[in-house]
C-alpha positions, 0 to 999 in steps of 0.5 A: 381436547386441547391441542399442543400448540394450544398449550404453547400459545397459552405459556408464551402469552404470560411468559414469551421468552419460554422454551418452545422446544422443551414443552413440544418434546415433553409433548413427544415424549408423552405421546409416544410413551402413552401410545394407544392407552384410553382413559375411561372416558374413551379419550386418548390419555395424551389428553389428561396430561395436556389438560394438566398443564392447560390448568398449571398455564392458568397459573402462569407457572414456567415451563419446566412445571408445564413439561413435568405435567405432560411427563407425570404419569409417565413412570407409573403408567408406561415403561419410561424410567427415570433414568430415561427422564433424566437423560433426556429432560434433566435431573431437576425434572425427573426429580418431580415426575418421581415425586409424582409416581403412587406407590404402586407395590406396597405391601400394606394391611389396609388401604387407610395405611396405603393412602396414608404412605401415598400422601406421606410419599407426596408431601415429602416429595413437596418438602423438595419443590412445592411444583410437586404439590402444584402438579399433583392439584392440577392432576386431581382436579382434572380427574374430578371434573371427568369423574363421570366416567367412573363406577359409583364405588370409585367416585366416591371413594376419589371424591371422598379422598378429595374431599379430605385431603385434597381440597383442605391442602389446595385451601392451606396453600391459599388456592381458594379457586382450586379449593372451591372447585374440587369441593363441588365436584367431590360434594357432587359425587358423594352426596348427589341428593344433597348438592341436586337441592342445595343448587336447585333452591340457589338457582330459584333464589337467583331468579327472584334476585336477579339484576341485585347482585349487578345493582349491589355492584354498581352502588358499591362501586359508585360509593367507592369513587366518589370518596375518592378510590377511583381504581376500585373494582368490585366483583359480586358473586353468588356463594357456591352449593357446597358453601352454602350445604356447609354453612347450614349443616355447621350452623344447623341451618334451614335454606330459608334462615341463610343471610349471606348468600352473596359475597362481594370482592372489592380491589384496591391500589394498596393497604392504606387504600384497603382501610380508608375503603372499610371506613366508608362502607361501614360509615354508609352501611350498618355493620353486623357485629362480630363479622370483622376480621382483619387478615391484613394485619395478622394473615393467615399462614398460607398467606392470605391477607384480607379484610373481612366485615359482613354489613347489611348493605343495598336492598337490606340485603347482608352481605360478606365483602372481602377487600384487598389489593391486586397482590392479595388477590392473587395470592386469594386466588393462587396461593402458593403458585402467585410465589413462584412467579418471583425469584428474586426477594423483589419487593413488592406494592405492599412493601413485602419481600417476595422469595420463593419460598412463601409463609405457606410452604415455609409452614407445610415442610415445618409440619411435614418434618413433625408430622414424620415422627408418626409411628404408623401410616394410620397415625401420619393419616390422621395427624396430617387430616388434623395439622393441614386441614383446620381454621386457625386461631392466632395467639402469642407468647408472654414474649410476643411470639405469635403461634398458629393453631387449628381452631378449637386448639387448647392450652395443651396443643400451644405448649407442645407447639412452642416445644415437646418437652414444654408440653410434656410438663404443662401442670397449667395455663394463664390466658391473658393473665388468669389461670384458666383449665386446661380444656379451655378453647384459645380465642384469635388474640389469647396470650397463654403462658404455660405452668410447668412441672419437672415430674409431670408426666402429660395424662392419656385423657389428654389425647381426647382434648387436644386437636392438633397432630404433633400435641397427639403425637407427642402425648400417645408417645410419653403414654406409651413410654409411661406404659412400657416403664409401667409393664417393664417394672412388672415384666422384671418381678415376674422374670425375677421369680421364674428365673429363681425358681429355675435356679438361674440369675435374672440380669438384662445383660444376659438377655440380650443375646437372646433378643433375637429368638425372642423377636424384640428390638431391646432388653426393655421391650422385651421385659414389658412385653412380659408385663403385658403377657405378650411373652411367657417369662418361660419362653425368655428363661428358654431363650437366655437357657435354651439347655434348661429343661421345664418341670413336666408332668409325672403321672404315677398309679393312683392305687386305685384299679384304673386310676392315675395321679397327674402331678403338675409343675403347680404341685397340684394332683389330679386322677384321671382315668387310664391304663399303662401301656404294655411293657410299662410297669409304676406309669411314668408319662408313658401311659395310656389314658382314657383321655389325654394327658397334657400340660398345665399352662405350657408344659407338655401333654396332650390334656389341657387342664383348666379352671372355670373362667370363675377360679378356684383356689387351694382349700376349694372342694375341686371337681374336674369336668371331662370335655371332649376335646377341650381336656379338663376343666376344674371347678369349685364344687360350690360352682352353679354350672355342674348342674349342667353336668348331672346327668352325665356322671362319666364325664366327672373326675374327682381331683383334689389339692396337693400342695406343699409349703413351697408352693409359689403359685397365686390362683384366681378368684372372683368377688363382686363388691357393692360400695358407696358412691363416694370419693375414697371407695376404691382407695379403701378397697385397694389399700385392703387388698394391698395389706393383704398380699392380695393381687388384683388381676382385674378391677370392673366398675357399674354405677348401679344407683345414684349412692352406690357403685358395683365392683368386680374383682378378680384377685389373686389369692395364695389359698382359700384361707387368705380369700376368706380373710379378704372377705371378712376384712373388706366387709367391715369398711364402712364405705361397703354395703355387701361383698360376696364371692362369684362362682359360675 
């Protein structure tokens, strides 16, 4: 365990003028807070916090980041406050060790959503000071390495949790080292099997090559200063298991068919140096074609500059070389921690300014702050998992702007990365001057130039094709407005006519006081949800009339003994067996029935009267079907499914039509149409429903052969008249091989 002034001795080696006594009473404070708590592994917790900071030390970051991880888990775990922090260390601290506190009583559905409000919490916290993100690192890297000491279900979860999030945001922010380390241990723990091989097979390949990479070394080195780059270093390593486990799951690859296992890391005094030194390799060795990449020029958004080639050097061997100089390296190596060493806009070797602030975490608040316009925690997930965590391809404006996206981006995603509203209307692209589909992958180096149109409305589909979190974002969102606009015209229809009936006026005015009984934010959110069928358009006429009074049912004496007639608000009249209650005379709604009577759709009762899932329409032979507890069910008499029935006469009840000329009522009926496979089927289909004022309720398309193609219709029908007359109509297109209608 590492000791306090072990800590100490490590800050004042790179920083000797530190504030000794800020860390030991960070120490203090933490020690006493933490008490008797033990870690899993049996050790007091004092010892992760100071092993936090032993690995923010390896960094060489300031003391005030130093005492933030000894304090970190201190609001979450103990009774410190902040208030208390803040007194006794300062607001500028207290600060980051509440942005280090988890969100620990949350009341979430899920713990997708949970994790997702716990990484929207911390990367807010890291839009205020990137120390936030360098702590929470340093902290997850150090539970990774004691991980051991957990149950099988949490290792996997934190490492598979790691493997997402963490590791991905250490690679975005340039840590490569940190990277590399959670990648292993999180592979160690989530695929044992996998990371056992992969490492045994590189400790064999190892053994046979042993002394190569020392050689491949020395003979780099040698050609290196013998051309006259005399402070050149060069540093050799085998790749690490999971980079190799990646590798050939990516690529499909056996252990054997692996070329570049080693990877070798050459720097130089500065970038004229880094150029002149790839001319001599590549003059010395043969290059392997397409493996050059040159991050120098155009660096990556973390930072990261570099060149990149894979040549087949000494002993035949292919080999990766990265060549850089020492600033590069560091930045290789810390990322975003190599920035915070500077304060001042000094410049630097490579001629560069160096703010506090670099590309990276200038980048990681940009896309924090799109990120934000998520509309549910499992959104700003899986945004974050998309925007953070891909390779870039580099592409450029017609005016020269160069824009990052994740790899595999299209089109779509550059036009919604320059701005929403460019991407809302893209109708097409030109990539490098040739108009090219819109599903086309962008490659490093693609001048796109976005077509446009003022009454683009951007397609559902296109959520499928495009991979970046705000083009996703920004689609679902136009999606659903569209949608809402869609269903809001159909709510206003329905609400027109309920409220006609009723003898009331329909205005949205009227509405809105009504809001909150109806449990809506808007007018508009409550006419769409109507449209859905979320909401009843009854229930709206209740809200905006609470004195309005429904239609009931009335049941009067049928004529025949023991008989009644129930009259729905439909108009329609159905016989049901019963008796009046004593005192009763004529049976009004007061009546004593052999089964209950309720309410057809929302009216009240105590039968629930239905149809059979296949419809029946006014002209239909109807017969009702008695079922015990689940009221009546009312089917066509030409319907397969009363066979069911046949033995259970009692259960019969014969009901029939009563309709007047007013009725306002459409009913539901089912055909199954088989039609050609052929552009302009459904088109016909549709505009012969259309011309009949025929509703489709639901359309379900089959491809049931190469030529034909099976269609389900439920439509809505005034009556069996209008039905036949769709029959006969739909029959005589050309495009339809045979139409008939379903019963169950």
């Amino acid at each position: 365990m590492m000791r306090q002034y072990e800590l100490v001795e490590r800050v004042q080696q790179y920083k000797p003028d530190a504030n000794e006594a800020l860390l030991n009473k960070a120490y203090v404070y933490a020690m006493q807070k933490h008490g008797q708590q033990k870690r899993a592994s049996g050790d007091p917790y004092i010892s992760h916090p100071l092993e936090v900071a032993a690995i923010l030390t390896d960094m060489h970051l300031d003391e005030s980041t130093i005492a933030v991880a000894l304090l970190h888990d201190t609001i979450e775990d103990t009774t410190a406050t902040r208030a208390e922090i803040d007194e006794l260390f300062g607001e500028d601290i207290g600060r980051l060790v509440e942005g280090l506190t988890k969100i620990k009583k949350l009341d979430l559905v899920t713990k997708k959503a949970k994790q997702a409000e716990n990484l929207r919490k911390l990367l807010l916290a890291i839009s205020d000071d990137v120390r936030v993100l360098l702590v929470k690192l340093a902290d997850r890297l150090h539970n990774m390495r004691t991980l051991d000491h957990m149950s099988a279900d949490k290792r996997a979860r934190i490492s598979e949790e790691t493997m997402e999030i963490y590791a991905p945001l250490a690679g975005r922010m340039g840590m490569q080292d940190m990277r590399e380390e959670l990648e292993e241990l999180s592979f160690r723990h989530m695929n044992p099997e996998a990371y056992e091989t992969v490492t045994k097979r590189l400790e064999e390949l190892s053994k046979r090559n042993e002394g190569i990479v020392k050689k491949i070394e020395a003979e780099l080195r040698d050609l290196l200063v013998a051309s006259g780059l005399t402070s050149a270093y060069v540093k050799g390593r085998q790749k690490k298991p999971y980079s190799v486990f990646r590798k050939m799951q990516s690529k499909s690859l056996s252990f054997e068919q692996l070329s570049d296992v080693y990877g070798f890391r050459l720097i130089v005094e500065d970038i004229p140096s880094c150029y002149r030194a790839l001319g001599i390799v590549h003059t010395r060795w043969r290059v392997v074609p397409g493996r050059f990449k040159d991050y120098i020029s155009t660096p990556k958004q973390n930072d990261y500059r570099s060149l990149h080639t894979t040549i087949v050097g000494p002993s035949s061997q292919r080999i990766e070389l990265q060549i850089r100089t020492k600033r590069m390296h560091e930045i290789a190596e810390f990322g975003i921690a190599a920035h915070t060493l500077y304060k001042d806009g000094a410049t630097n070797a490579d001629g560069d300014i160096l703010s506090r602030e670099s590309n990276a975490y200038s980048w990681l608040r940009h896309t924090i702050e799109a990120l934000a316009e998520g509309d549910s925690p499992e959104e700003f997930l899986e945004h974050t998992k998309l925007e953070l965590f891909q390779d870039q391809v580099f592409c450029f404006t017609p005016k020269g702007k160069l824009i990052a996206l994740p790899r595999g981006a299209t089109p779509i995603d550059f036009a919604y990365a320059v701005h929403t509203n460019i991407g809302d209307t893209t109708v097409g692209a030109k990539i490098n001057g040739r108009i090219m589909p819109l599903v086309t992958r962008l490659a490093n180096g693609d001048e796109v130039e976005i077509i446009r149109s003022g009454v683009q409305v951007p397609p559902a589909a296109w959520e499928e094709i495009v991979v970046t979190g705000k083009a996703r974002a920004a689609i679902r969102r136009a999606t659903r407005m569209a949608i809402r606009k869609q269903y809001a015209g159909l709510g206003h229809r329905i609400l027109e006519r309920t409220f006609n009936r009723a003898g009331k006026i329909f205005s949205r005015e009227a509405m809105k006081p009504a809001l909150h009984r109806l449990g809506q934010k808007d007018v508009e959110d409550a006419i769409a949800a109507v449209g859905r069928g979320e909401m009843s358009s009854l229930d709206v006429l209740r809200a905006v009339y609470p004195d309005h009074q429904d239609e009931r049912v009335t049941v009067k004496p049928s004529g025949d003994d023991g008989w009644f007639n129930v009259r729905s608000a439909a108009g329609m009249i159905f016989k049901i067996p019963g008796k009046t209650k004593a005192g009763h005379e004529g049976g009004h709604s007061e009546i004593d029935t052999e089964a209950d009577i309720g309410p057809i759709r929302g009216l009240s009762g105590n039968v629930d009267v239905k149809f059979a899932p296949t419809g029946a329409v006014p002209g239909d032979r109807i017969v009702g079907i008695m079922d015990q507890g689940n009221g009546i069910t009312i089917y066509p008499i030409q319907s397969p499914s009363l066979q069911r029935f046949d033995d259970q006469p009692d259960r019969w009840i014969d009901v029939r039509w009563d309709l007047d000329e007013a009725n306002k009522s459409r009913f539901m009926a089912r055909i199954m149409v088989n039609g050609l496979n052929e552009p302009g089927t459904l088109a016909k289909v549709a505009q012969t429903v259309a011309g009949l004022d025929v509703n489709i309720r639901l359309l379900n398309t089959v491809r049931v052969a190469a030529d034909f193609t099976e269609m389900m219709l439920e439509v809505e029908v005034w009556d069996l008249r209008q039905l036949n007359q769709l029959l006969a109509q739909m029959k005589e297109l050309d495009c339809i091989a045979t139409i008939r209608r379903l019963y169950e």
